[in-house]
Backbone bond lengths (Angstrom), bond angles and torsions (degrees), N, CA, C in turn:
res aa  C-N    CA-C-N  psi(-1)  N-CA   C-N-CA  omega(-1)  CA-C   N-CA-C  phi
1 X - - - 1.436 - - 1.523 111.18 -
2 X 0.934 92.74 -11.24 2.302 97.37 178.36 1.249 99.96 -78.76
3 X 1.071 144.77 -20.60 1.526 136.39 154.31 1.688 114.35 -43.95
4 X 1.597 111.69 -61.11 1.238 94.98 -173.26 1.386 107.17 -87.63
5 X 1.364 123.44 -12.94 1.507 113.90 179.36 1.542 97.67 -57.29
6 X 1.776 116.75 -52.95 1.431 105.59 -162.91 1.789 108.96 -64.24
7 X 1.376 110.23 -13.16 1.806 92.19 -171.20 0.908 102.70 -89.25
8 X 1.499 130.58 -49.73 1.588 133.10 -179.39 2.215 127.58 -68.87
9 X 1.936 83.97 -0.90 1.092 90.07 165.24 1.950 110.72 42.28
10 X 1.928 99.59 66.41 1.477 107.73 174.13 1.579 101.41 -179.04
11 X 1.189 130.13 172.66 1.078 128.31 172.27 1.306 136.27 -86.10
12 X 1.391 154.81 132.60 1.467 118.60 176.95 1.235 138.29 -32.31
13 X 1.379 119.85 -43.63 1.326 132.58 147.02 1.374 121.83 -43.82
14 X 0.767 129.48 -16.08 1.803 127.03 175.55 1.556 124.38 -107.56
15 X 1.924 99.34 -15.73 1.404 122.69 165.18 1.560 101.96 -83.13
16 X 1.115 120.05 -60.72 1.334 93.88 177.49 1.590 144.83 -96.15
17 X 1.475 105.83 10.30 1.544 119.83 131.98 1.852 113.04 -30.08
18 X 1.660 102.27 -74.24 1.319 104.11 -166.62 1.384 126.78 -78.76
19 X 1.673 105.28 -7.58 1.445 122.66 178.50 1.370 102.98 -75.69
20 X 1.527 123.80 -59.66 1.736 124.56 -169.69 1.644 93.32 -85.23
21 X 1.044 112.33 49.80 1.461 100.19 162.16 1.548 110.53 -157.05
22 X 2.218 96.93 8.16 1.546 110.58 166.70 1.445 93.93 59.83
23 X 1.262 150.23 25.25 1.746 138.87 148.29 1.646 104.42 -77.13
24 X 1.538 140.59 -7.30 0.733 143.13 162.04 2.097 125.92 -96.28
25 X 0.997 99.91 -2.84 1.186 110.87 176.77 1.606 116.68 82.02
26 X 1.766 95.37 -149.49 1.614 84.79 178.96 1.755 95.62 -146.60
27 X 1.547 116.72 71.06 1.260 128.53 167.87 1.675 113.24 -98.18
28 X 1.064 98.18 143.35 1.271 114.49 -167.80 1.602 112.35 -39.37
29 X 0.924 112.45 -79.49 1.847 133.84 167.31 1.976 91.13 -15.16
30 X 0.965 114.93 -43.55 1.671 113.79 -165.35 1.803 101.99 -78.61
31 X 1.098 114.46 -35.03 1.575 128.26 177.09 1.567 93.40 -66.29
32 X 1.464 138.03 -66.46 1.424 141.07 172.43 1.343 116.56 -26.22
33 X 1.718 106.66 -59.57 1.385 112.52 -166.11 1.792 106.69 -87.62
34 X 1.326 114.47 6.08 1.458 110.03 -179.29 1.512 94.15 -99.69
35 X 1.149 107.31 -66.21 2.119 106.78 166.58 1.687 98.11 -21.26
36 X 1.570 123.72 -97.04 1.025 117.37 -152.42 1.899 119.39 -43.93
37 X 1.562 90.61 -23.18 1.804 83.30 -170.36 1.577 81.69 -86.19
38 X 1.078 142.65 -13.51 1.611 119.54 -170.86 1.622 88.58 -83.26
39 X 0.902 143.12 -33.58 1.441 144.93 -168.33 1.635 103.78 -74.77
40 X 0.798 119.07 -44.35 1.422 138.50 -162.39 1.675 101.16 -81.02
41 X 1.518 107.86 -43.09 1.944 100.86 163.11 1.349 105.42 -76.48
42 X 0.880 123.29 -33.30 1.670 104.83 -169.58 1.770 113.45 -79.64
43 X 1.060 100.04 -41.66 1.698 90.44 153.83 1.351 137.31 -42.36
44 X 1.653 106.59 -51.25 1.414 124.87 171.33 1.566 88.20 -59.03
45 X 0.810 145.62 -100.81 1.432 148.61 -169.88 1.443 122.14 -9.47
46 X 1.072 112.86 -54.82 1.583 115.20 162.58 1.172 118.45 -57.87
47 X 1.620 130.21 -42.04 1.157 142.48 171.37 1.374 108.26 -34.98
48 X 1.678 101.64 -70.31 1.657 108.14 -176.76 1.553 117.81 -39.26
49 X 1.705 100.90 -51.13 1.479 101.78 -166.32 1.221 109.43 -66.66
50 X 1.704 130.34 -41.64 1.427 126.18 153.72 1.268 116.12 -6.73
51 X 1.093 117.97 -81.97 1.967 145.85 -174.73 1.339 108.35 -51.63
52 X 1.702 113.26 -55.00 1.264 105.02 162.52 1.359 124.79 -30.47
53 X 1.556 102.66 -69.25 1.512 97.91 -177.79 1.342 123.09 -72.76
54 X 1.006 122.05 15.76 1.745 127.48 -173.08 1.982 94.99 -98.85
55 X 1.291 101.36 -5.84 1.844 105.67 179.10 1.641 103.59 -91.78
């Protein structure tokens, strides 16, 4: 995701603030970078519960 943070110059968090709230429109590149961060929590997510149970 540091690819599009560095081109669009913002954070994931600040892309998709302005994405689910349609101030960013509906260009393709924004559909990409919402997939990867939805991909990218749900990984993290499994991760946790992994670890969880590793306590």
């Amino acid at each position: 995701m540091t690819a599009f943070e560095q081109q669009y110059r913002m954070s994931t968090a600040e892309f998709q603030q302005g994405f689910d709230s349609g101030k960013l429109g509906d260009a393709p590149q924004w559909f990409d970078w919402d997939g990867l961060a939805a991909i990218v929590a749900s990984l993290e997510a499994k991760l946790n519960a992994v670890d969880a149970g590793r306590e």
